[in-house]
C-alpha positions as CSV (number, residue, x, y, z in Angstrom):
1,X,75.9,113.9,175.8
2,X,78.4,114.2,178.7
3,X,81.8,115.5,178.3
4,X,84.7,115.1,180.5
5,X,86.3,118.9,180.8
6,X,89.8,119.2,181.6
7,X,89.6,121.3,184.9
8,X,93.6,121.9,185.5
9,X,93.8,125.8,185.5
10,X,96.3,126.0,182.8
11,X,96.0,129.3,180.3
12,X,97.6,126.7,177.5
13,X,96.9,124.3,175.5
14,X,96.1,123.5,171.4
15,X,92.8,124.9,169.0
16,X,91.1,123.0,166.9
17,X,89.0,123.9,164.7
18,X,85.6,121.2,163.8
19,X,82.7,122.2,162.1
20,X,80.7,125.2,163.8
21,X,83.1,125.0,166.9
22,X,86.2,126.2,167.8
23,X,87.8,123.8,171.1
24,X,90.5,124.8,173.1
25,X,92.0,121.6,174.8
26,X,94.9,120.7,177.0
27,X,96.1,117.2,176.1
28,X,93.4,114.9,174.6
29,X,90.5,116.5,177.0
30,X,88.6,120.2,175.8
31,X,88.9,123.0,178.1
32,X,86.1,125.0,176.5
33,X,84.2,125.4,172.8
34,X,83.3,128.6,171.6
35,X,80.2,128.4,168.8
36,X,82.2,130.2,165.9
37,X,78.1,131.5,164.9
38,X,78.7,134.0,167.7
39,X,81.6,135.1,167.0
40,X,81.0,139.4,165.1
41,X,84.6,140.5,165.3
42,X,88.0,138.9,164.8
43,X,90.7,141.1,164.7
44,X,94.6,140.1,164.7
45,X,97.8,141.5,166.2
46,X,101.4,140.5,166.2
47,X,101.4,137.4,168.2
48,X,97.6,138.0,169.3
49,X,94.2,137.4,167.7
50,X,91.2,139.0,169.3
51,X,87.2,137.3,169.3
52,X,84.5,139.4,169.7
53,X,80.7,138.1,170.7
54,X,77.5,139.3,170.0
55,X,76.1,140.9,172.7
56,X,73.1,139.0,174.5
57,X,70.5,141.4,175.8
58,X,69.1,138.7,178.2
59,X,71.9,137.8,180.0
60,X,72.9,140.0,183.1
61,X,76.4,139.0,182.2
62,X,77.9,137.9,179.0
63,X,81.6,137.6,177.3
64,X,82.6,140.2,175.1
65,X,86.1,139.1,174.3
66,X,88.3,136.4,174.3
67,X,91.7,136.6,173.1
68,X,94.6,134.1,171.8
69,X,98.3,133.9,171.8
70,X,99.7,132.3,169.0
71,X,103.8,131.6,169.4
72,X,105.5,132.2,166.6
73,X,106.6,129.6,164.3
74,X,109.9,129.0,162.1
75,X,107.6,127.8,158.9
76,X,107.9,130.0,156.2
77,X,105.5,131.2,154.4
78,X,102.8,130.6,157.1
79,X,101.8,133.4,159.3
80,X,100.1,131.9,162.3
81,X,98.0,134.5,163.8
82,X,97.0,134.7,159.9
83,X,95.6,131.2,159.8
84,X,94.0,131.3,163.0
85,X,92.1,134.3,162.0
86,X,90.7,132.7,158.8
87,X,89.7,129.6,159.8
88,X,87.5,131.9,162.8
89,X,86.3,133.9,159.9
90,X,85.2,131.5,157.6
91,X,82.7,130.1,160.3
92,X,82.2,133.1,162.1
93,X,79.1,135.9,161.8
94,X,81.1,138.6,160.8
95,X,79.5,141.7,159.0
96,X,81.1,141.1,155.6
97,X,81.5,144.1,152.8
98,X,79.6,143.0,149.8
99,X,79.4,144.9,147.1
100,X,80.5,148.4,146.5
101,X,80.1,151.2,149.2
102,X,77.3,153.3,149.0
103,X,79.4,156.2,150.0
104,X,83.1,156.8,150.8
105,X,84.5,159.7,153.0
106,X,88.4,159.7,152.4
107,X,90.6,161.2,155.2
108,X,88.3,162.3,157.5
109,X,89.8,163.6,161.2
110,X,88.1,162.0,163.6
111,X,88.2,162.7,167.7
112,X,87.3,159.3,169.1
113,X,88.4,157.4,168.0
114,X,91.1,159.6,167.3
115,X,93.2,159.6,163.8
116,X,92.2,159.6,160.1
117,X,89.7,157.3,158.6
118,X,88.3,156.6,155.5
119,X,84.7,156.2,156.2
120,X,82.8,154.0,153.7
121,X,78.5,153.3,154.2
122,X,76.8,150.4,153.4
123,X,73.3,149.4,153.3
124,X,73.4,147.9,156.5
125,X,76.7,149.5,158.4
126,X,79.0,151.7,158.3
127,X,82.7,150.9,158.1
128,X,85.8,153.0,159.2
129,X,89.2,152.0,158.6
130,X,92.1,154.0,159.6
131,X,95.6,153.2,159.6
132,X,95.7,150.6,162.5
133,X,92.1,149.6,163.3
134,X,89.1,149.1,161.9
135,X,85.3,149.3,162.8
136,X,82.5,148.0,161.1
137,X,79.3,149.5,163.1
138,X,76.0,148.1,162.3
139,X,73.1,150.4,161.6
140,X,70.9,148.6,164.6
141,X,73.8,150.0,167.2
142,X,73.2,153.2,166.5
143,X,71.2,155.0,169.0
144,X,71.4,158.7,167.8
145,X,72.8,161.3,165.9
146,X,74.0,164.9,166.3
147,X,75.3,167.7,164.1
148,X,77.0,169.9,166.3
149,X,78.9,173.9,165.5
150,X,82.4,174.4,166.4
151,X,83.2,177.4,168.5
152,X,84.7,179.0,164.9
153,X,81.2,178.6,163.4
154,X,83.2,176.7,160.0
155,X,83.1,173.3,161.2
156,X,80.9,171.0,162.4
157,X,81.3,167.9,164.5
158,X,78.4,164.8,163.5
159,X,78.6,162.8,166.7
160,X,77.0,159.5,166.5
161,X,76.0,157.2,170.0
162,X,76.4,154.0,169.6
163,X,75.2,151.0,172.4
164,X,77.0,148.7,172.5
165,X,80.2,150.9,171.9
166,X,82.7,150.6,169.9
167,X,85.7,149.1,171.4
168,X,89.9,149.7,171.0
169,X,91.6,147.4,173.8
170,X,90.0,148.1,176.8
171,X,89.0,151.7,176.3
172,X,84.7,152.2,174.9
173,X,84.2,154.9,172.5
């Protein structure tokens, strides 16, 4: 089936949300549709809500990212970015927590990313959250794993390598 794309340039326009597929249109015509299926990440910020892809291992290039501006509105009650973000999530193949943890590390210091995270595992990923952002790496990403001494031979530093990495803004840990 042929669809007429609008083609104007313009970074702005309405969402909608239909079945599997989220459109982003300017007037009546779509601009682009994103397949909420690949959609493994949706985090929000204040006026902001952030899409993250699956990676595709047999594409040279692929998108990573996409992210949305909600304005703010003068409803009450009805947080925007809020409803944006659910209505991606309900469609979207995002790891989800089910059940209970398998094991949960309160508090632990972290370098990079750096700050304090509670580290919960799962049977199929493991999930830090910290006060700000969180991460939910699956087990497939994980590439290898060290256990490391400190120089003052109390501590030890577990480094995990991850591929893809995981991602705050632009910055790859």
């Amino acid at each position: 089936m042929e669809k007429d794309l609008c083609v104007k340039g313009w970074n702005w326009g309405t969402v909608k949300f239909g079945g599997q597929l989220l459109s982003f249109d300017i007037g009546d015509q779509p601009v682009f549709e994103i397949p909420l299926s690949n959609v493994s990440q949706c985090t929000t910020g204040k006026n902001e809500v952030t899409l993250e892809f699956h990676q595709n291992d047999d594409a040279e290039v692929s998108l990573m990212e996409v992210r949305f501006y909600v304005p703010p509105t003068q409803e009450d009650g009805v947080d925007p970015v809020e409803a944006f973000a659910q209505n991606v999530l309900s469609k979207a193949d995002v790891i989800q927590a089910t059940g209970d943890a398998i094991c949960i590390f309160r508090e632990l210091q972290c370098l990079t990313p750096r700050g304090r995270y509670d580290i919960r595992i799962y049977p199929t990923f493991l999930h830090l959250h910290g006060k700000t952002f969180d991460y939910k790496i699956p087990y497939t990403t994980v590439l290898r794993l060290f256990l490391l001494p400190h120089k003052d031979q109390r501590q030890m530093f577990f480094v995990i390598s991850l591929d893809p990495p995981i991602k705050q803004g632009q910055t790859r840990y």
